[in-house]
ZAVO-702115 format. One record per residue (C-alpha): x, z negated, y; residue in three letters; residue number from 1. Coordinates in Angstrom, 1 decimal. Layout:
BEGIN
<r X="X" Z="Z" Y="Y" code="ALA" pos="NUM"/>
...
***
This chain:
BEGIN
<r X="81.2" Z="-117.3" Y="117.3" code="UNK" pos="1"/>
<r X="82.9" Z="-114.0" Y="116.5" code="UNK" pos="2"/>
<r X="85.1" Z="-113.4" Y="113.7" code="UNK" pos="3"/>
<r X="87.7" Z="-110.2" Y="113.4" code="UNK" pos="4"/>
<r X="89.6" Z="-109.0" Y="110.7" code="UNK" pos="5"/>
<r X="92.8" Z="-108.0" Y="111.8" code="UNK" pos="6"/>
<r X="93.6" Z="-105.8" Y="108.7" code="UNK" pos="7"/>
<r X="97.7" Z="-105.0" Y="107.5" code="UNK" pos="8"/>
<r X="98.3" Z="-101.5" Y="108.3" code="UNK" pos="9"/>
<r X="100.1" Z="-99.5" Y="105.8" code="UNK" pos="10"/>
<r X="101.5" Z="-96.3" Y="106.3" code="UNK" pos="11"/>
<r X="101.3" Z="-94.8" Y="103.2" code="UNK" pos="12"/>
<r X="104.0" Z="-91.8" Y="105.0" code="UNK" pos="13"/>
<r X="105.6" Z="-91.5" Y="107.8" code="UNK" pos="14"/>
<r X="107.2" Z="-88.1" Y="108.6" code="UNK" pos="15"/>
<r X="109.5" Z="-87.9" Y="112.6" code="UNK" pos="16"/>
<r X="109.8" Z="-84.9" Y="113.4" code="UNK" pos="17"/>
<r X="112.0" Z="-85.3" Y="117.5" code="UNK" pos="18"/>
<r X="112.5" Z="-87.7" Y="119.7" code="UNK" pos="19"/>
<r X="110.6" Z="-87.3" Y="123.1" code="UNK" pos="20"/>
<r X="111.5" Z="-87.7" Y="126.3" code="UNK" pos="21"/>
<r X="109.6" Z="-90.7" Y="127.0" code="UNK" pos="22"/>
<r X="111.3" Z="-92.9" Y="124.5" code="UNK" pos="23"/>
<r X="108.7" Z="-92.6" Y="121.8" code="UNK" pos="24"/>
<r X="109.1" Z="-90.3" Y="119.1" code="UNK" pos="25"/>
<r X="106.8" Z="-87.1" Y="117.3" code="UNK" pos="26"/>
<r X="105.1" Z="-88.5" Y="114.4" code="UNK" pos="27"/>
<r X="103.1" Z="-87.6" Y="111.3" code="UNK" pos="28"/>
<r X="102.0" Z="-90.5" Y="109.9" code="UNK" pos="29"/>
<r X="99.0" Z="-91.1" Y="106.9" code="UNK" pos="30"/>
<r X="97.6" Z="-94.8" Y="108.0" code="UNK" pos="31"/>
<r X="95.9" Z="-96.9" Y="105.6" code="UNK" pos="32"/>
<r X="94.1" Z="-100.6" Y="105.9" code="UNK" pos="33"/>
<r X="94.1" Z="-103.5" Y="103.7" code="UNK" pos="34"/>
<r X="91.0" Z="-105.8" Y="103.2" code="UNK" pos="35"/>
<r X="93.6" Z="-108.9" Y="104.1" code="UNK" pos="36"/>
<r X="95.4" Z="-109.5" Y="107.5" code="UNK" pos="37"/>
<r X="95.3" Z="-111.7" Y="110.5" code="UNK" pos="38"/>
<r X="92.1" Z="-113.5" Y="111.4" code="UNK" pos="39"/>
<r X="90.7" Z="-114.1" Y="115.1" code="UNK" pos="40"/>
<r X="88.0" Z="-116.3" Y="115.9" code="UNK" pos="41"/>
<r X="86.5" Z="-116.0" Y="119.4" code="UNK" pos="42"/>
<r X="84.3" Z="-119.3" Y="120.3" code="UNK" pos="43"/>
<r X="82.3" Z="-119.7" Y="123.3" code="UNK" pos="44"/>
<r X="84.0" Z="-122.5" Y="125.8" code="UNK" pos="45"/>
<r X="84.1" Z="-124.2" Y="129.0" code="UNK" pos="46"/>
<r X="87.4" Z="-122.4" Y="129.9" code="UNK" pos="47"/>
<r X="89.0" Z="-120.2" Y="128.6" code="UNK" pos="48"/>
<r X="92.2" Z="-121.2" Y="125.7" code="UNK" pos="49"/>
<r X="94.7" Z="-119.1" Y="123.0" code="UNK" pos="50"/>
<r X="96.1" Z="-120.9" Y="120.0" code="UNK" pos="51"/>
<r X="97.9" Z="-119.2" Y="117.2" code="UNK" pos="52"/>
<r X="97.7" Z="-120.8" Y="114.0" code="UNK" pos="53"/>
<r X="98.4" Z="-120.1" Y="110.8" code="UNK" pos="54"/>
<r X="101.8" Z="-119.4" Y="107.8" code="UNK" pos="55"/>
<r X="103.7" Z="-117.7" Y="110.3" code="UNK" pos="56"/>
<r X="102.9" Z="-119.4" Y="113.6" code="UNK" pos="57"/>
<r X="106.5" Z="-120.5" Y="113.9" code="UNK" pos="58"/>
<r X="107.7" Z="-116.4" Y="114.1" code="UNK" pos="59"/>
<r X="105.4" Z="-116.6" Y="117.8" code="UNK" pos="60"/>
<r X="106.6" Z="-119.6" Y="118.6" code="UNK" pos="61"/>
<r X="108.3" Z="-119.3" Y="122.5" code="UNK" pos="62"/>
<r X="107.3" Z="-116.1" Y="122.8" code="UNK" pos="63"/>
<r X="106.5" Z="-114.8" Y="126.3" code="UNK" pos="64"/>
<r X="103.3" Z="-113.2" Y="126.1" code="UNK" pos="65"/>
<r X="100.7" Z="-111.7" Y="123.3" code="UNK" pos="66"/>
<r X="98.8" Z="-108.9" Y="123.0" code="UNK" pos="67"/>
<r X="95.8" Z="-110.6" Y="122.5" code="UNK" pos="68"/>
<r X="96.0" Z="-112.2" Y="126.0" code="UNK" pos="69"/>
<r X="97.1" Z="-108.8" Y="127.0" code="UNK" pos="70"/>
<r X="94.1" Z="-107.0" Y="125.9" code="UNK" pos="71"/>
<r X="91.9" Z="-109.7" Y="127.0" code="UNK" pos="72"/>
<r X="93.5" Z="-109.1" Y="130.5" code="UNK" pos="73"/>
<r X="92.8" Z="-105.1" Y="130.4" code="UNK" pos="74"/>
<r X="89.7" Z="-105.5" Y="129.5" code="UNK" pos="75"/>
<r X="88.2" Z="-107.5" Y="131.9" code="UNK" pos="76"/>
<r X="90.0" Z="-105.2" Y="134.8" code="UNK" pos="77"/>
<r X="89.5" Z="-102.3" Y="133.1" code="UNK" pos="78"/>
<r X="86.1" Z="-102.8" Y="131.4" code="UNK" pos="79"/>
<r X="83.8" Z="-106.0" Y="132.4" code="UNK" pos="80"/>
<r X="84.5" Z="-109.6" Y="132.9" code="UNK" pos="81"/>
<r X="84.2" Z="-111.7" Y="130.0" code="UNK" pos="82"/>
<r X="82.7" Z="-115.1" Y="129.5" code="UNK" pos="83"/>
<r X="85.5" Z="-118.0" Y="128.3" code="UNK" pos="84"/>
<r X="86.3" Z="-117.8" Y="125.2" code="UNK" pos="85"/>
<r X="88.3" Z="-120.4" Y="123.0" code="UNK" pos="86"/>
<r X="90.0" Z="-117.5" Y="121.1" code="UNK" pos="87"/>
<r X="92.4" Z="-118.7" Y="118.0" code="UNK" pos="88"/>
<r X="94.6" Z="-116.5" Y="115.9" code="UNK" pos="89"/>
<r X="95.5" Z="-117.1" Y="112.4" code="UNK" pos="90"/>
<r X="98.7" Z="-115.6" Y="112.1" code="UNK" pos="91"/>
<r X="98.9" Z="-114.2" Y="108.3" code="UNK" pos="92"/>
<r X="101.1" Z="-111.8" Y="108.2" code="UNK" pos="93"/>
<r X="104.8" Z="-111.9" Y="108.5" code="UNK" pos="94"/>
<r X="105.8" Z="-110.4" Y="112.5" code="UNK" pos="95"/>
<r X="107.8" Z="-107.6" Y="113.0" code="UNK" pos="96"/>
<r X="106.9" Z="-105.9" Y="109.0" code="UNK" pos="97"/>
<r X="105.8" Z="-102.8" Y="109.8" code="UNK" pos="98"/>
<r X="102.5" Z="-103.7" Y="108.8" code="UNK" pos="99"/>
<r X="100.4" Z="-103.8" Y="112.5" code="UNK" pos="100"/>
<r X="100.6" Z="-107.2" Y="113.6" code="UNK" pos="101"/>
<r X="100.2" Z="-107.4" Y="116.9" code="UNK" pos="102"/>
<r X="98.9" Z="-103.8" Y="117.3" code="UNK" pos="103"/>
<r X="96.1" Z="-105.0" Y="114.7" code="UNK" pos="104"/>
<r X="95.5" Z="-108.5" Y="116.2" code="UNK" pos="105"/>
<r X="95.1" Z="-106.3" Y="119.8" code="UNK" pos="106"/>
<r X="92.8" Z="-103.9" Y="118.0" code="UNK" pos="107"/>
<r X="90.7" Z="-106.9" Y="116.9" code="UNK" pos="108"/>
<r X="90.3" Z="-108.7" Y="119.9" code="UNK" pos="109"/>
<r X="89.4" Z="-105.0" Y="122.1" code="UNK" pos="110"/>
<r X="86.5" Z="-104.8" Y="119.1" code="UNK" pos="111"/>
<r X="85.3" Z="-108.1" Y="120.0" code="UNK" pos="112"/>
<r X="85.4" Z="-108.2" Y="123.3" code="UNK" pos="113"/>
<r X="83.4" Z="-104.6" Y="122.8" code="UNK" pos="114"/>
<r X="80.7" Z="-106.5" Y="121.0" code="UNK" pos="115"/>
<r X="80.6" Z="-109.3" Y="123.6" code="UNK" pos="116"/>
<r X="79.8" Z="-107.1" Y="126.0" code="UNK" pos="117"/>
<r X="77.5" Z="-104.2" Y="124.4" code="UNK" pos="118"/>
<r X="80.3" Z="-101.5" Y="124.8" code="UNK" pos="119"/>
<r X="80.6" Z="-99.4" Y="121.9" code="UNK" pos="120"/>
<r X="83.2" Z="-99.5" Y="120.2" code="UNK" pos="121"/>
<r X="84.5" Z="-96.1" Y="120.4" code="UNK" pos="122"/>
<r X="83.8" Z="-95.5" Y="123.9" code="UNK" pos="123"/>
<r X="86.2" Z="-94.0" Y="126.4" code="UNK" pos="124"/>
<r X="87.1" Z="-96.9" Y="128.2" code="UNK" pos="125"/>
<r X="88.2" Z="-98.6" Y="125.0" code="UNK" pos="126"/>
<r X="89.8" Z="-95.7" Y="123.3" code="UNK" pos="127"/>
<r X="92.3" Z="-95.2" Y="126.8" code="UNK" pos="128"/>
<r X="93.3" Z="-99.2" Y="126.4" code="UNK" pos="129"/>
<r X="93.8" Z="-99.2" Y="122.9" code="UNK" pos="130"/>
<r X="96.4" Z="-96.1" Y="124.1" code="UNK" pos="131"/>
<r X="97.7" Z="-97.8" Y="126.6" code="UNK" pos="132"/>
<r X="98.6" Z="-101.1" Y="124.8" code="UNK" pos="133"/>
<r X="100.5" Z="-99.7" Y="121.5" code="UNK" pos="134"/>
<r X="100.8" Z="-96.3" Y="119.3" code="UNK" pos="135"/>
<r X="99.3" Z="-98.1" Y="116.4" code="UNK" pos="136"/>
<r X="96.2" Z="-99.9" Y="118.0" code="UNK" pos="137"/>
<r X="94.2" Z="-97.2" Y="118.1" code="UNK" pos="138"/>
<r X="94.3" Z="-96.5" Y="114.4" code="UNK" pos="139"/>
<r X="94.0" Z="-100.0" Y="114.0" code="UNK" pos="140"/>
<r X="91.1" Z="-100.4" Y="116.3" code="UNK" pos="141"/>
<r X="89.1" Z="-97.8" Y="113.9" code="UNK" pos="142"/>
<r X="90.6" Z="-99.5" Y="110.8" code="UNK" pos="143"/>
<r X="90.2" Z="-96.1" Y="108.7" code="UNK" pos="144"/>
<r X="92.4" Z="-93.7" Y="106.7" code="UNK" pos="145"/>
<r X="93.3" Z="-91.3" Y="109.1" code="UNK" pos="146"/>
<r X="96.6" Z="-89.0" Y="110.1" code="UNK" pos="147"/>
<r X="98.4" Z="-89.6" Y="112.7" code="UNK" pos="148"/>
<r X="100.3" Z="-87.0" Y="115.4" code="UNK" pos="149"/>
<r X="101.9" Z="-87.6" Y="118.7" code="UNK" pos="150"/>
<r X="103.4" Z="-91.0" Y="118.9" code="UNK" pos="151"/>
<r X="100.2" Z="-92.3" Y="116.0" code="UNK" pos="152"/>
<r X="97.8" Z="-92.2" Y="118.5" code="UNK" pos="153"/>
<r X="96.3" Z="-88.7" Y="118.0" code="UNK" pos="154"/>
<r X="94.0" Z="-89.3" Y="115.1" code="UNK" pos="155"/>
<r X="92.4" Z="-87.2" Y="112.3" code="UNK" pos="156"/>
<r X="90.2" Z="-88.2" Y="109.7" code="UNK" pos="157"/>
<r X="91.8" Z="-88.5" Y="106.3" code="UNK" pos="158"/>
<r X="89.7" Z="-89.1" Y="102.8" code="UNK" pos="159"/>
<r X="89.7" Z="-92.7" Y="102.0" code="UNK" pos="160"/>
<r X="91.0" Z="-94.4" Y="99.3" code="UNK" pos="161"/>
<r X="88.9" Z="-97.4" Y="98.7" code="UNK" pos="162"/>
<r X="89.8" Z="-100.1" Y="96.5" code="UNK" pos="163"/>
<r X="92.9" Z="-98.7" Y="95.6" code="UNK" pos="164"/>
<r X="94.9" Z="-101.6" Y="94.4" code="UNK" pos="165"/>
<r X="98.2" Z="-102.3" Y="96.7" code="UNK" pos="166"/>
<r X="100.8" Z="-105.5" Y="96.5" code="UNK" pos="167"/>
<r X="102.9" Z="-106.0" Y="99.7" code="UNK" pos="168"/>
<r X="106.6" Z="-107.1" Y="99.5" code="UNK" pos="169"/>
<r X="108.1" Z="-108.5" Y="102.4" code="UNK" pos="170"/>
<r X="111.7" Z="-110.2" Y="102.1" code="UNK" pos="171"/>
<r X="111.5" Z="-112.2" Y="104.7" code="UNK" pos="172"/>
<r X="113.4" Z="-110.5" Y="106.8" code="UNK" pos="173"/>
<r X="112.3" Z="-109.5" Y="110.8" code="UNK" pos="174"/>
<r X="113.1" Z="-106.1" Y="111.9" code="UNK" pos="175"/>
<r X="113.0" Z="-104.5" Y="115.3" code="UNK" pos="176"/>
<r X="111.1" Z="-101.0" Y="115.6" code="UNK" pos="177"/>
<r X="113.2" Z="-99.9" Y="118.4" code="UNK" pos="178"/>
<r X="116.5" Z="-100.4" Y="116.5" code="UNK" pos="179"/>
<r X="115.0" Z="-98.5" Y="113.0" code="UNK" pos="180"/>
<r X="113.8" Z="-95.6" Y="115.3" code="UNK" pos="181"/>
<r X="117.2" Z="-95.5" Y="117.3" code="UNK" pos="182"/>
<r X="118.9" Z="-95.3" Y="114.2" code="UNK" pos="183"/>
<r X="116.7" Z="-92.5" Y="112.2" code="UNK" pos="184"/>
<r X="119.1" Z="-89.5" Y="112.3" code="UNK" pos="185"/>
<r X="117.2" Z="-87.1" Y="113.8" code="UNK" pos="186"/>
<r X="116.9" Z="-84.2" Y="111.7" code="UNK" pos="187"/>
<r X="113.7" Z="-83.0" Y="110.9" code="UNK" pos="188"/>
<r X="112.8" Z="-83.1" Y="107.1" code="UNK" pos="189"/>
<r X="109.4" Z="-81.1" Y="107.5" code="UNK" pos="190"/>
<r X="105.5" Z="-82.0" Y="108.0" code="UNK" pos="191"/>
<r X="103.4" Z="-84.5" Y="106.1" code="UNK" pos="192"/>
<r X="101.3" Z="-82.3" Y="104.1" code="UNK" pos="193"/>
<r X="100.3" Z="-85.4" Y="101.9" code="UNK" pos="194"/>
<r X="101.3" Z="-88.6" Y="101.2" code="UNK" pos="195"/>
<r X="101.9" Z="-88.5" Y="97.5" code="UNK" pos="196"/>
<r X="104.6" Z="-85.6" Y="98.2" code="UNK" pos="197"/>
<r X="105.3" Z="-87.1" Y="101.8" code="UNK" pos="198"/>
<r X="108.5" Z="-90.1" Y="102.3" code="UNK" pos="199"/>
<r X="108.9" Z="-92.8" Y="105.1" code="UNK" pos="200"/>
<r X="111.7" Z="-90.9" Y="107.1" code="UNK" pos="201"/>
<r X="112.8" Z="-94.6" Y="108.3" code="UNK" pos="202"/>
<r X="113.7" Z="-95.9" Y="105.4" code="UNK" pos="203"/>
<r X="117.7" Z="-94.9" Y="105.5" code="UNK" pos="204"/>
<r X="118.0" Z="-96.4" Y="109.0" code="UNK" pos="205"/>
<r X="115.5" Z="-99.7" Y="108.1" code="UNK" pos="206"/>
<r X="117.8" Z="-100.3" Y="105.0" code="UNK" pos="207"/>
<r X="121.1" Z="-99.7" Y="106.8" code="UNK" pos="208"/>
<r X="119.8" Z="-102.9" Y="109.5" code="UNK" pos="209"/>
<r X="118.1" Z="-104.8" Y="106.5" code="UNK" pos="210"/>
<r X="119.9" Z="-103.9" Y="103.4" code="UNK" pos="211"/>
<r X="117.5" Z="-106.1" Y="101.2" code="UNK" pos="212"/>
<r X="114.8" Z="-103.7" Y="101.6" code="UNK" pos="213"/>
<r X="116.6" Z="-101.3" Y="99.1" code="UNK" pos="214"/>
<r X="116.3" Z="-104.1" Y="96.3" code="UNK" pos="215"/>
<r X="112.0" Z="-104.6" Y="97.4" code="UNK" pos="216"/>
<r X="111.5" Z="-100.7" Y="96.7" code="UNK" pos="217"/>
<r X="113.6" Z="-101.3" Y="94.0" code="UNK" pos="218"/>
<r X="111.5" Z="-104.2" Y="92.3" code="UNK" pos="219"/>
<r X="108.3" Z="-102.4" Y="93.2" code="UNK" pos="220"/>
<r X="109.3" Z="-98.9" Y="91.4" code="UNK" pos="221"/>
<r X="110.0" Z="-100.4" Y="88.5" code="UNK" pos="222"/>
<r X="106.8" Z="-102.1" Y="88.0" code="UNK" pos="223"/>
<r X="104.4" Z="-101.4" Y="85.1" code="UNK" pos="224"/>
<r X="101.3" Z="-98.8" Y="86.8" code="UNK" pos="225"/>
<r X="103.0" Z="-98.5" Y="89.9" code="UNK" pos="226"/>
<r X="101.8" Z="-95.0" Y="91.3" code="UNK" pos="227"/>
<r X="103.6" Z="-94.9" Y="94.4" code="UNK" pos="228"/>
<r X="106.0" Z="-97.4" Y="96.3" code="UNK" pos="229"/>
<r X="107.4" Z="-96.8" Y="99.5" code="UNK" pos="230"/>
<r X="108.1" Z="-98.9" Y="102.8" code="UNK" pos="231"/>
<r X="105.8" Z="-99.3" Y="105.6" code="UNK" pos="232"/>
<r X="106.4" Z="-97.6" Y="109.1" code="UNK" pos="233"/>
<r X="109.8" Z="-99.3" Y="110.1" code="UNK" pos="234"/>
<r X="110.1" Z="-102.2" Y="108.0" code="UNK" pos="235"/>
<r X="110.9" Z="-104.2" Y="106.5" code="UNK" pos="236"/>
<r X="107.7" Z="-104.9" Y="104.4" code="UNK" pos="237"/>
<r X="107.0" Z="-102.3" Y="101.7" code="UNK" pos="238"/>
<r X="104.4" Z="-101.7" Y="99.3" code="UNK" pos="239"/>
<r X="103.1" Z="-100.7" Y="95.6" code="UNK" pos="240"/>
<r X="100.1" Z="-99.1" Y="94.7" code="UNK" pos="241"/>
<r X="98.6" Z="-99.5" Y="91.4" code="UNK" pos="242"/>
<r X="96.9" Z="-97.9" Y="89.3" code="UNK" pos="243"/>
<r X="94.7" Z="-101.1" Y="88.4" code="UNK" pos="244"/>
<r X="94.2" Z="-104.6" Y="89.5" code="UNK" pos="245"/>
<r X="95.6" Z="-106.4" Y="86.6" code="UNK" pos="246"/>
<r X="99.0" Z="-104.0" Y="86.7" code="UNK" pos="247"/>
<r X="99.4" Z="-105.3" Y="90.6" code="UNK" pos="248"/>
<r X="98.4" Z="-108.7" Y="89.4" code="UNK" pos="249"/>
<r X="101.4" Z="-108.4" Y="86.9" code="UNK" pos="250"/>
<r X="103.6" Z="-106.9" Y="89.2" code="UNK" pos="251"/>
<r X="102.9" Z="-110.1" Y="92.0" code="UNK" pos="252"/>
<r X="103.7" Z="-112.3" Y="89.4" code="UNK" pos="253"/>
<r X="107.0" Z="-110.7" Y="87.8" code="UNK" pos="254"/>
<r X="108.4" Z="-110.3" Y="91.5" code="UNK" pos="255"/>
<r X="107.3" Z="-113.8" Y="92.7" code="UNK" pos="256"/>
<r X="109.3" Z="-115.3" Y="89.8" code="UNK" pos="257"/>
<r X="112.3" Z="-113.5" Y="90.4" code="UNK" pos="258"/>
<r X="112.6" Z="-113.9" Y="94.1" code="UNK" pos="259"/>
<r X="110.3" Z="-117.2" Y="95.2" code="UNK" pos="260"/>
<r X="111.7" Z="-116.8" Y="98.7" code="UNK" pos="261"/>
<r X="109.7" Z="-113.5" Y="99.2" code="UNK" pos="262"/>
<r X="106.2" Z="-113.1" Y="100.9" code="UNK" pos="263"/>
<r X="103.7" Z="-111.4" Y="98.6" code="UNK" pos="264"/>
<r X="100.2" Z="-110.2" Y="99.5" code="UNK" pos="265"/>
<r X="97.8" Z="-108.3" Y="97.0" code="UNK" pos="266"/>
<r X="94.9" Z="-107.0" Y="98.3" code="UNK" pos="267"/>
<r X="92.9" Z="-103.4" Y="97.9" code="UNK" pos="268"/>
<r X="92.5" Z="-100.8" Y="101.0" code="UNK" pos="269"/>
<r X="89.8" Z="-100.7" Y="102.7" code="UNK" pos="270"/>
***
């Protein structure tokens, strides 16, 4: 049995700099990586089965496809076959937040599958898939600070920041990544020369879709030892970091009284 980690993505800024021709869009992004996420368990079986599991099962339910099942496919036409595999996902996270999701739970599965069949992890083959499949599974699949250029996927190594302490506030409230990009205004603010000075140049168009999100950055800034609080590539989850554990542990606990319909996560980066 093989278990992934299919760690929340943050991006801690996220700078667009023009719209390209091919529908995606020039990005300078920092990503960072929580110790919390998904989970994917990959079980060795008679034939082969996908189950989702998990708080927010019911956000999947219907829904056509995965990218799971997607990367499995690629990777066995593009890579090796694969013996069955009884693979489960425990869903975790809230879908559509800005926080990876599928792109993270794709990068899990691709590192698995790696392992199953002595590929390295990094190697060409995987790299191109992990491309081809999403602009954030690549960072993802490395699981690292890092910036990102192009449409994410160009990647350069960043210092870590290790145990910093983060909360994540999500409303509740879905959010399409196609309709927050469509709606940034396209003017170019400048590069990302580092987070702490940097913004999330999605956050006017995120809020004018999901005006809630305002009040979450809200909450979070006015939190005791916040250092920084900011929304997460396009929304709507957003995020604190703190300055210690007990100040985010205080923080969970003042927001999760006042609005007991929210999802909360605390956790450290990786």
């Amino acid at each position: 049995m093989i278990t992934e980690l299919a760690a929340a993505k943050i991006n801690l800024a996220l700078h667009v700099r023009a719209r390209r021709p091919d529908g995606y869009h020039e990005i300078e992004t920092l990503f960072a990586f929580c110790r919390d996420g998904d989970e994917l368990i990959f079980e060795p079986a008679d034939h082969d089965s996908f189950r989702i599991i998990g708080p927010f099962v019911e956000s999947l339910a219907g829904s056509p496809d995965n990218l799971v099942v997607t990367a499995r496919e690629s990777f066995e036409r593009r890579v090796a076959p694969l013996p069955f595999l009884a693979i489960t996902l425990d869903k975790r996270l809230p879908v559509a937040s800005g926080i990876g999701g599928g792109s993270a739970d794709a990068a899990a599965a691709l590192r698995a599958f790696a392992h199953l069949s002595v590929v390295p992890e990094d190697a060409e083959s995987i790299v191109a898939m992990a491309r081809d499949l999403g602009a954030d599974v690549l960072a993802c699949l490395f699981g690292r600070t890092a910036f990102g250029m192009g449409r994410g996927d160009v990647l350069r190594t960043a210092a870590q920041m290790t145990d910093t302490p983060i909360l994540l506030v999500n409303p509740r409230a879905p959010v399409s990544t196609a309709a927050v990009f469509a709606g940034w205004d396209g003017v170019d603010r400048g590069p990302l020369i580092d987070f702490a000075t940097g913004r999330n140049d999605l956050e006017a168009s995120a809020i004018a879709i999901v005006p809630i999100i305002e009040e979450v950055l809200e909450r979070l800034r006015e939190q005791a030892g916040v250092t920084l609080a900011r929304m997460s590539g396009s929304g709507a989850t957003c995020f604190g970091l703190f300055d210690t554990a007990a100040a985010r542990s205080a923080a969970h606990a003042a927001i999760a009284a006042a609005h007991p319909d929210w999802w909360l996560l605390e956790s450290s980066l990786a």
